[in-house]
N, C-alpha and C positions, 0 to 999 in steps of 0.2 A: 419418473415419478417425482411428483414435490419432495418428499421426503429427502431424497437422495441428491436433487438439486443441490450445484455449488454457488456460495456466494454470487458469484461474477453472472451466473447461469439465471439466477431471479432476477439480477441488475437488470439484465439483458431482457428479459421479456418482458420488466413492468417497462422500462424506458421505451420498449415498443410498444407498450400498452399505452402509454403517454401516462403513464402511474408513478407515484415517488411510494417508494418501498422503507416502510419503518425498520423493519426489522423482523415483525412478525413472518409468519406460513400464513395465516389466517388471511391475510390482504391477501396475499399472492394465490390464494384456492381461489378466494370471491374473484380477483378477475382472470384467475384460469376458465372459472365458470362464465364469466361475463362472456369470454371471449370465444368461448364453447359456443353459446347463444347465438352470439354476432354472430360465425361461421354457418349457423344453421339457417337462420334469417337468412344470410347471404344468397345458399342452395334453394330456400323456397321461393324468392322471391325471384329467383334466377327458371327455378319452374313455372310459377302462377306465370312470367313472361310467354315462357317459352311455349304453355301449356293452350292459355287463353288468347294471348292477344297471336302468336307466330302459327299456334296451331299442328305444332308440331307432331308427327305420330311417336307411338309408342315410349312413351318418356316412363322412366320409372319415379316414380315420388320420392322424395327425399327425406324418409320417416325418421325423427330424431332417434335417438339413440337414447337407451335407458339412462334415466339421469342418474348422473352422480351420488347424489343423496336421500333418494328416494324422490318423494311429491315433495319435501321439506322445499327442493333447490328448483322447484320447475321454476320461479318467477326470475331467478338469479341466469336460469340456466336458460335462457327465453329474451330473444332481442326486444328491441323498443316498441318496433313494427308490428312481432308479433304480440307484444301486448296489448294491444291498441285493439288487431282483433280479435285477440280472446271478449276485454272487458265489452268488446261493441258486440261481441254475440250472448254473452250473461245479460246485457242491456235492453238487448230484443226478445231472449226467452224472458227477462222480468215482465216486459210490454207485452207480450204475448199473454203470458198466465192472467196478467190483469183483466186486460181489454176480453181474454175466451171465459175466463172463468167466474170474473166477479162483475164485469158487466156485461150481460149474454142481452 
């Protein structure tokens, strides 16, 4: 746990986070979470391969794991990629509701 983390021990994981570390816990939570994200990204996108394009049978999905901090930390806790499509499928339910509802 951060908490317990020794100096040397946060050194160590911002300088492989590619991060300069002030001093706070705070920084070092935000890219424990980043890095959380990243690894999740990694696994799904290592599925959507494996799933769609290889075709592969019986794969189990890669379901995130309850965030850290509630809903507060899902955007922290959520790689780039899957950003991208989360905001591209709010963009299509907005284009949706438009296009079905207010022009029928």
């Amino acid at each position: 746990p951060l908490m317990q983390a020794t100096d040397d021990q946060i050194g160590a994981f911002m300088k492989f986070r590619g991060k300069t570390w002030p001093g706070e816990k705070q920084q070092v939570a935000h890219a424990a979470a980043e890095y959380k994200g990243f690894l999740y990204e990694e696994r799904t996108m290592k599925w959507i391969d494996d799933h769609f394009r290889l075709r592969l049978p019986k794969l189990q999905y890669p379901y995130v794991d309850r965030h850290w901090n509630g809903w507060s930390s899902f955007w922290i806790e959520t790689g780039e990629h899957i950003h991208n499509m989360f905001l591209s499928s709010v963009a299509v339910l907005f284009e949706h509701c438009i296009n079905g509802l207010l022009l029928p």
